[in-house]
C-alpha positions in Angstrom: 36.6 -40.9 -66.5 33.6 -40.5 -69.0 31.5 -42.2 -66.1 32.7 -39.9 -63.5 31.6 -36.8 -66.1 28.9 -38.8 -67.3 27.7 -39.2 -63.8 28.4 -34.9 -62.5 27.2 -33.3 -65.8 23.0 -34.4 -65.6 20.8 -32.6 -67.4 19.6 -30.3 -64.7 23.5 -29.6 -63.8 23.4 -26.4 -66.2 19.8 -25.0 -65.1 21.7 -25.2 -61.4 24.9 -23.8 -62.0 23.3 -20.8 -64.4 20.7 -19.8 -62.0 23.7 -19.9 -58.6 25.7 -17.6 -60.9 23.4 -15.1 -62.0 22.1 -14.7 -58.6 25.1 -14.3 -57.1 26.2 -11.9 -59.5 23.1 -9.9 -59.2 24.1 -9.8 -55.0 27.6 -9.2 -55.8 26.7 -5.7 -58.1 23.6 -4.5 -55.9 23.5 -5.6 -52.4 25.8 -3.2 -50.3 24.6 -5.2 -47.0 24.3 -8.8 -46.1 27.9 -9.8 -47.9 28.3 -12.5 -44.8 25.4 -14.0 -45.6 26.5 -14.3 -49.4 29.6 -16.0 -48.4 28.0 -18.5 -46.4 25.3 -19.5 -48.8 28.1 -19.8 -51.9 29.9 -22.0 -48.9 27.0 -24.1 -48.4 27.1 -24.3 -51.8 30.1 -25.4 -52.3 29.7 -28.3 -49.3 26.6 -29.4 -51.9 28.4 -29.1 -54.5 31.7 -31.4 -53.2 28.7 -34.1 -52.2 27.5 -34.1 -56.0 30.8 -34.9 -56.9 31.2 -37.7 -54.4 27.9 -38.7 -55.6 29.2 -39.2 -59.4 32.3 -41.2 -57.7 29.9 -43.5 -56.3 27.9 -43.8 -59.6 31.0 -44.2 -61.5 32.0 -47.5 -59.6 28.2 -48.8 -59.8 27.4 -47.5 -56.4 24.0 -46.8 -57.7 21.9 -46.8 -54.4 24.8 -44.8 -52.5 25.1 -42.3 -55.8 21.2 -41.8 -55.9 20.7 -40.9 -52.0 23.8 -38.7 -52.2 22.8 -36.4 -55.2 19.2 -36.6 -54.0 20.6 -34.9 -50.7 22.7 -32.7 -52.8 20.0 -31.5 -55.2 18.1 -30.9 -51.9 21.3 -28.3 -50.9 21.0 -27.2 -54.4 17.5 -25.9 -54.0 18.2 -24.5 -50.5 21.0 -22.5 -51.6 18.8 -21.1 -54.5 15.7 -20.4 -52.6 18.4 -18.4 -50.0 19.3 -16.3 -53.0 16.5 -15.8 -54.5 15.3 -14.3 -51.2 18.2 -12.2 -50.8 17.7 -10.6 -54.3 13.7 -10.0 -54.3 14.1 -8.7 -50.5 17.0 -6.4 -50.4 17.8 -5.4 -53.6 14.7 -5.4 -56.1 12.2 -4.5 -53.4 14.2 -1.1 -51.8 15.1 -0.4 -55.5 11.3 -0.1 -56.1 11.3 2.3 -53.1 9.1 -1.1 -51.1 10.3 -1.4 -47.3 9.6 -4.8 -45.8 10.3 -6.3 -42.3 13.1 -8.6 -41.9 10.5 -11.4 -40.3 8.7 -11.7 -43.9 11.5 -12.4 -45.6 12.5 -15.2 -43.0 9.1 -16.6 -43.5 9.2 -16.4 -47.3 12.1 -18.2 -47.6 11.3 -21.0 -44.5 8.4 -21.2 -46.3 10.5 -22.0 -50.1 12.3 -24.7 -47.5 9.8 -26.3 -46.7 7.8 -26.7 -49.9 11.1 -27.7 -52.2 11.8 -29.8 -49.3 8.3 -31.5 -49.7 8.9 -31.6 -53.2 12.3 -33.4 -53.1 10.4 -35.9 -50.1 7.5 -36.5 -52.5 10.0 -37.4 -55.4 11.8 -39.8 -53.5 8.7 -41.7 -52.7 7.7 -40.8 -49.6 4.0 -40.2 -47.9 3.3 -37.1 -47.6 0.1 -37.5 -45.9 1.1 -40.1 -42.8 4.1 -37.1 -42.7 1.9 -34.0 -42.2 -0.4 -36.1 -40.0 3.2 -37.3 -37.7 4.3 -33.7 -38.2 0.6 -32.0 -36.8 1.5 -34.2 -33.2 4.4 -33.4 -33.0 4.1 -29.6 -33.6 1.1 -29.7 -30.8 3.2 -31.2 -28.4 6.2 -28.5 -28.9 3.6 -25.9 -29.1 2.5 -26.9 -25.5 6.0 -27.2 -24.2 7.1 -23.9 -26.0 4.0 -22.0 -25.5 6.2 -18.8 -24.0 8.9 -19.2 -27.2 6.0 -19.1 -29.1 4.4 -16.2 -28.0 7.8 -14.0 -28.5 8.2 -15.3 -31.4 4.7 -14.4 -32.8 4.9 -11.1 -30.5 8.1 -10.3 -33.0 6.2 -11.5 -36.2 3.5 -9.0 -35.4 5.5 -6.0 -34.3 7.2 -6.3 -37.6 4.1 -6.9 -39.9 2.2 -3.9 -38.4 5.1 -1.4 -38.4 4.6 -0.6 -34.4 8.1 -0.8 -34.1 11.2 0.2 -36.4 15.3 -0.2 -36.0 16.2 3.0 -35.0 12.9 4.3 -33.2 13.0 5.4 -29.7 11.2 3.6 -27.1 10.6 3.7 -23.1 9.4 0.7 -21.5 8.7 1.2 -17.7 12.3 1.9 -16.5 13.8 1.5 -19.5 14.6 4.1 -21.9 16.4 3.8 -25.3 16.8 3.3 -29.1 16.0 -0.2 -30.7 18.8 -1.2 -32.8 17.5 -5.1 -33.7 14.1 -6.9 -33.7 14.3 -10.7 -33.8 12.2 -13.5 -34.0 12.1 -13.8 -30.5 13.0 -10.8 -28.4 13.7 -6.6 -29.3 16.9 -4.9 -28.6 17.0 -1.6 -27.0 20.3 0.4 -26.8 20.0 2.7 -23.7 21.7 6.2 -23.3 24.3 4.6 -20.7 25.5 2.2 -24.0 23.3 -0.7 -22.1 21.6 -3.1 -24.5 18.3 -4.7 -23.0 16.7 -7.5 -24.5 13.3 -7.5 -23.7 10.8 -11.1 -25.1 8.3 -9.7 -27.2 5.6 -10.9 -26.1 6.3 -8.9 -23.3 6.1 -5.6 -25.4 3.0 -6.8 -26.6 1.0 -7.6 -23.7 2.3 -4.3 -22.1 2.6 -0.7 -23.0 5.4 1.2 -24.3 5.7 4.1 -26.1 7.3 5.7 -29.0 9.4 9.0 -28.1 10.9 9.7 -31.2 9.7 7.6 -34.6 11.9 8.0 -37.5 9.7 8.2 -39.9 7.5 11.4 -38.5 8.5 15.0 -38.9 8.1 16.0 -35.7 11.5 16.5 -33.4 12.3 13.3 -31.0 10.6 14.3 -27.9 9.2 17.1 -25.4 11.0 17.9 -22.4 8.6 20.1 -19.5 11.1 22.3 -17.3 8.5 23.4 -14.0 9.7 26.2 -12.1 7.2 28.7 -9.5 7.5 32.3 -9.7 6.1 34.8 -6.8 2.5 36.7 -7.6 4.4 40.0 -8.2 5.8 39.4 -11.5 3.5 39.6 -14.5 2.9 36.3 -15.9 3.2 37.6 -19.7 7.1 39.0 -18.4 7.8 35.8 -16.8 6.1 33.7 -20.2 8.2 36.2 -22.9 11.9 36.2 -21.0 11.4 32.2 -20.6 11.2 31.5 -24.3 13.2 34.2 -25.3 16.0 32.7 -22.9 15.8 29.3 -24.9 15.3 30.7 -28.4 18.0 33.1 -28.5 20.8 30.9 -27.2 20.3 28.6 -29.6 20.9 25.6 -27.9 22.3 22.3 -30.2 20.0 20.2 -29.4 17.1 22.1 -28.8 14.4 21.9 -31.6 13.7 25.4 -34.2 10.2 23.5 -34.9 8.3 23.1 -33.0 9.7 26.4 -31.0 9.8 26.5 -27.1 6.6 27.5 -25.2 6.2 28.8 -21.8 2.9 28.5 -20.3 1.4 29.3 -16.6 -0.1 26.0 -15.6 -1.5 27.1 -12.1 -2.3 29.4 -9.7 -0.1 27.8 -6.6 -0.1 28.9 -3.0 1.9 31.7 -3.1 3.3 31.1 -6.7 2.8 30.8 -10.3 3.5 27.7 -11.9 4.9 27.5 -15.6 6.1 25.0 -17.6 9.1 25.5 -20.3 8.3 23.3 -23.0 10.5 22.3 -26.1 11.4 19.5 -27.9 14.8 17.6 -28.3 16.4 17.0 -31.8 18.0 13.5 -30.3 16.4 11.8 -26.9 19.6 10.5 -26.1 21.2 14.5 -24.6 18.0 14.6 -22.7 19.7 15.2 -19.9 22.8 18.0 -20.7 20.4 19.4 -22.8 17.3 20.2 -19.9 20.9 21.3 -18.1 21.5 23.5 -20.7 18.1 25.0 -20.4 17.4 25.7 -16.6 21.1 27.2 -16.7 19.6 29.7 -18.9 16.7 30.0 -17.8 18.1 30.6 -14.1 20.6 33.4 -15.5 17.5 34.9 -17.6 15.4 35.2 -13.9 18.6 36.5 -12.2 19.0 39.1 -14.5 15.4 40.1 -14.2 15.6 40.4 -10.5 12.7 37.7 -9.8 12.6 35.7 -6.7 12.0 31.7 -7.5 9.0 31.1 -5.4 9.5 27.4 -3.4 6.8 24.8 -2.6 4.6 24.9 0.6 6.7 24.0 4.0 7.4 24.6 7.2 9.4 28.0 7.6 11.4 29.0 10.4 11.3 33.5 9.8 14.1 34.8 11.2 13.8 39.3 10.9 16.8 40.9 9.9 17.9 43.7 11.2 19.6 46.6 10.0 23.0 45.4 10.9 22.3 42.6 9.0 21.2 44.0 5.7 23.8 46.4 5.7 26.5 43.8 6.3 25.3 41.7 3.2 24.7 45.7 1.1 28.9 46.1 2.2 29.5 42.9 1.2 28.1 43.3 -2.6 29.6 46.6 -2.3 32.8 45.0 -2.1 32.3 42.9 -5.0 31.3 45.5 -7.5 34.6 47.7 -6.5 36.6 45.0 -7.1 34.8 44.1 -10.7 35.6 48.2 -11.4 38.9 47.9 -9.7 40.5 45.3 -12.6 38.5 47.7 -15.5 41.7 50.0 -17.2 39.6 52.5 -18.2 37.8 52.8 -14.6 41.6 53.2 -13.1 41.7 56.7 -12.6 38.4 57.2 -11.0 38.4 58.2 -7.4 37.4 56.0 -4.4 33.9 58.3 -3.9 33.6 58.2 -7.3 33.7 54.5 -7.7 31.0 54.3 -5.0 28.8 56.0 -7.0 29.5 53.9 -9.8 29.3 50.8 -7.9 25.1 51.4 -6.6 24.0 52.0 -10.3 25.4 48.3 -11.4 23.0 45.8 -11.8 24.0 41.8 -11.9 23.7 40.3 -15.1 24.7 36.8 -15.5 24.4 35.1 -19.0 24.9 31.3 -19.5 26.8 30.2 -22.3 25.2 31.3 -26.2 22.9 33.7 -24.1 22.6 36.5 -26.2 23.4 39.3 -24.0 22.7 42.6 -26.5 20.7 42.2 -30.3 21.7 44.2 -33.2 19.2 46.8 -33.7 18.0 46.8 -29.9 17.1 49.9 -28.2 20.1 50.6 -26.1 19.0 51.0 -21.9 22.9 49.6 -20.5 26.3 49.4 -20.0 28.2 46.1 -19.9 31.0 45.1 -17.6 32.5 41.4 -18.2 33.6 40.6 -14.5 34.1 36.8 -15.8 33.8 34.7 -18.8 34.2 35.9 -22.5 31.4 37.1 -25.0 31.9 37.3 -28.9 30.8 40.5 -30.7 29.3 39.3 -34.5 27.5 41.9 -36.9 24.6 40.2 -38.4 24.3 40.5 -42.3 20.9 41.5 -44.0 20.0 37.5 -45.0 20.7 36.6 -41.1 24.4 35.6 -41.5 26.3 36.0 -38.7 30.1 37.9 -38.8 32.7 37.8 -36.3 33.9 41.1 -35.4 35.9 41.1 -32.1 36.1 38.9 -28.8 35.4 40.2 -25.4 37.5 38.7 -22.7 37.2 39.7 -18.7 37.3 43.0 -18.0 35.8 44.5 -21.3 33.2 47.0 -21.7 30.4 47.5 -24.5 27.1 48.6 -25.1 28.6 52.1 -24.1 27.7 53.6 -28.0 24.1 53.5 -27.3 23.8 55.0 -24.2 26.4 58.1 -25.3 24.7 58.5 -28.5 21.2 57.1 -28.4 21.6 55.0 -32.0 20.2 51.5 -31.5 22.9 48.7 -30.9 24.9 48.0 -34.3 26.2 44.3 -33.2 25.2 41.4 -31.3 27.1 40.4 -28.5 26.9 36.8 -27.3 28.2 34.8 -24.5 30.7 32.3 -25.3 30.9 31.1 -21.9 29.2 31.2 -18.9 29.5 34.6 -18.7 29.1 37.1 -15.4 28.3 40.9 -15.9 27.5 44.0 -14.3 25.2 46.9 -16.2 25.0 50.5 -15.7 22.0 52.6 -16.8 22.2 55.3 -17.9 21.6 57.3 -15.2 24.8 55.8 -13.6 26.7 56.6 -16.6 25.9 60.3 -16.9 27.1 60.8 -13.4 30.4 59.5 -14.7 30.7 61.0 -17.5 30.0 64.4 -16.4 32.7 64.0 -13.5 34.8 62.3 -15.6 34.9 64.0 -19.2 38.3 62.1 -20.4 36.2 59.1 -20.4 33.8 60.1 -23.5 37.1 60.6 -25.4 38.7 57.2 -24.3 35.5 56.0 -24.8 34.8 57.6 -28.2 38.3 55.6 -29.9 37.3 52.4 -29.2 33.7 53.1 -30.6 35.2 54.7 -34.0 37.5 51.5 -34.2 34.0 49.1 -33.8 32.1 51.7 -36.2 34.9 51.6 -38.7 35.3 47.6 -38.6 31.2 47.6 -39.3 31.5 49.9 -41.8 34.2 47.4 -43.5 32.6 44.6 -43.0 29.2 46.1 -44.6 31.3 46.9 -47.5 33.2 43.3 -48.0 29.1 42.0 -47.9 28.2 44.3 -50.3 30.8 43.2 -52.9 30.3 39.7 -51.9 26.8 40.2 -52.4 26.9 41.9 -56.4 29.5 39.0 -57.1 27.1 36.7 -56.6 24.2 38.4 -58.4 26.1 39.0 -60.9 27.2 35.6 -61.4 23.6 34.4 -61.1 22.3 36.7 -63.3 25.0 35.3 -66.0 24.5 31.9 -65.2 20.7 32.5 -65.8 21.5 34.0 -69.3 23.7 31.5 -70.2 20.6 29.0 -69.3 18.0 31.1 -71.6 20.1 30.5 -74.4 20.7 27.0 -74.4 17.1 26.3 -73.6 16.0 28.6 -76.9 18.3 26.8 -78.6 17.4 23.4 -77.3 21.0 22.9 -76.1 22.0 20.1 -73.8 
């Protein structure tokens, strides 16, 4: 038994053992990734370790040749298994603790590099020739080298991407046809996740003998990538109307994925046959809702040209003119005529109304579709109309001094609003917005003074439902204004409370 002990417990058994524990230790506290690699090294440890012991067996029943090559082998695990750690702990946790970001490739090589030299140290301490080795080992590797040459090159393609930082994990990339975020770079070929949860593996050496780009870096400031939305308007229309309305369509619905900074653009790229072409430019928080999101946009934009009453000019090609007649344009007059009496039809406060003077009602309204979070009136806006929800909803929100937004009421089909400017001439005192796709009529206010003065009851109908919206403002300006000296107050106190302890040098 004193052999056996004799023959496990060397002299270098403690400098092992102390170093394997305080590495591991170190992994265990700090490294909140990688914990599968941890297990395997202490595993391979452990398969080291059990050889060590089988090694002092031997030596113990004068096995001596058999001991010796066994605990040289497991000395040579021994070293592995350290080298492995040691890696681990200088790479991923003492290195990002110092705020140093390395690629995954230079650690590999670090450590292949630790095999191979304890490896050669272990060799050399064994008794065996270095020199006819390497010069063995240089033939060998040129002949691999020729048979591999396309392994090769991915594999150096990857050691380069990684070294000079042209590609990250988590950048996105398109690459001809393909289009996606890369969510692993190997030795040998990049990953890249696609928007239809595809995962391509493309060799790199292909990436680096072609072109790709980066859409979105990670590491930039600027939002993931610019989308271009083309669309021709006639020669009639101003371009600086057309240029205003277009952003203003995109920036004041506030769409989720549509970047704040930089803000959307419009600009009039050329002067086509018979058009204007613009360009809608903004850029996309996340590449991967390209798609709903430039949906998102030309719905908006569409419902913002609608409303304006422009014609969307189309491309050069053959057209067959066909001249309508009078007939005809008074068929499609009656048939719009016909759809405004039956939006005023399913309006309460329209039901008493006579047919003639519902006619007259009907040729002042104006179509005004809004797309969903198109803001439909502002809060302070000079008031020109009269809304009439024919379908969809809208949410009515009074907006705070410091831009917060407050929900006053919600709008379903069939409501009316916007009626308190154009009765008393103040500028609008909420903002309305569309919660869903959301199809209106307006009435100016010429329209609206022909009703009113046929139809006095109305003013009065009218005027409750404006002193219940002025008197939940008023409340709701109010419950701000308490909220508002609560919280300077409490400032102002915890700002005193601070001055004190600093003049008193209190913690």
């Amino acid at each position: 038994m004193n052999e056996l002990i004799a023959a496990l417990w060397r002299d270098e058994t403690p400098y092992l053992l102390g170093a394997a524990i305080v590495l591991v230790a170190l992994l265990f506290r700090f490294l909140a990734t990688g914990r599968v690699t941890l297990k395997h090294s202490l595993l391979f440890f452990a398969v080291w370790l059990l050889l060590d012991v089988v090694a002092a067996i031997f030596a113990a029943r004068y096995e001596v040749t058999i001991a010796a090559a066994l605990h040289q082998a497991a000395l040579l695990g021994f070293g592995l298994v350290l080298i492995r750690l040691s890696g681990l702990v200088v790479f991923r946790v003492l290195l990002p603790a110092l705020k140093v970001q390395t690629p995954r490739i230079l650690e590999d090589i670090v450590v292949i590099g630790g095999y191979v030299l304890w490896a050669m140290v272990r060799l050399s301490y064994a008794g065996v020739e270095l020199s006819s080795l390497v010069a063995t080992s240089a033939v060998i590797t040129a002949v691999l080298a020729f048979a591999m040459q396309d392994t090769l090159g991915n594999i150096l393609g990857g050691l380069a991407l990684q070294l000079d930082n042209s590609l990250e994990i988590g950048d996105w990339v398109k690459l001809d046809d393909v289009s996606g975020r890369v969510v692993e770079i190997q030795w040998r070929f990049t990953a890249i996740l696609t928007r239809n949860g595809e995962k391509v593996v493309v060799p790199n050496g292909q990436l680096m003998k072609g072109k790709f780009s980066v859409i979105a870096d990670k590491d930039i400031g600027v939002a993931g990538w610019r989308r271009w939305i083309w669309f021709n308007i006639d020669y009639s229309v101003n371009p600086s109307l057309v240029i205003a309305a277009a952003e203003r369509a995109v920036a004041d619905a506030e769409i989720a994925n549509v970047a704040h900074d930089p803000k959307p653009s419009c600009v009039a790229m050329e002067f086509a046959p018979g058009s204007v072409r613009y360009a809608l430019r903004y850029w996309l928080v996340d590449p991967r809702d390209d798609d709903p999101t430039d949906s998102a946009v030309r719905t908006h934009l569409l419902a913002t040209i609608q409303r304006n009453g422009w014609r969307i000019a189309l491309p050069d090609q053959a057209v067959h003119l066909v001249q309508e007649g009078d007939a005809h344009r008074e068929a499609v007059w009656q048939r719009e005529l016909t759809r405004r009496l039956q939006a005023l039809s399913g309006i309460e406060l329209f039901s008493t109304l006579d047919e003639n003077e519902r006619h007259k009602m009907a040729e002042h309204l104006v179509h005004a579709p809004f797309a969903k979070g198109g803001i439909i009136t502002r809060q302070g806006a000079v008031a020109h109309w009269l809304y009439i929800i024919v379908s969809g909803e809208a949410d009515v929100f009074w907006e705070a001094p410091g831009g917060e937004r407050r929900l006053l009421a919600h709008l379903p089909k069939g409501s009316i609003f916007g009626e308190m400017g154009l009765m008393t001439g103040a500028p609008r005192a909420s903002t309305v917005v569309a919660s869903s796709d959301c199809e209106c009529y307006r009435l100016d206010k010429t329209g609206f003074e022909e009703i009113i003065r046929a139809r006095p009851e109305l003013a009065e109908s009218m005027s409750h439902t404006l002193a219940l919206r002025l008197q939940q403002i008023d409340e709701m300006k109010d419950e701000y204004r308490r909220e508002t000296s609560d919280s300077e107050k409490a400032a102002h106190r915890a700002a005193l409370v601070q001055r004190i302890r600093d003049f008193f040098g209190l913690k």
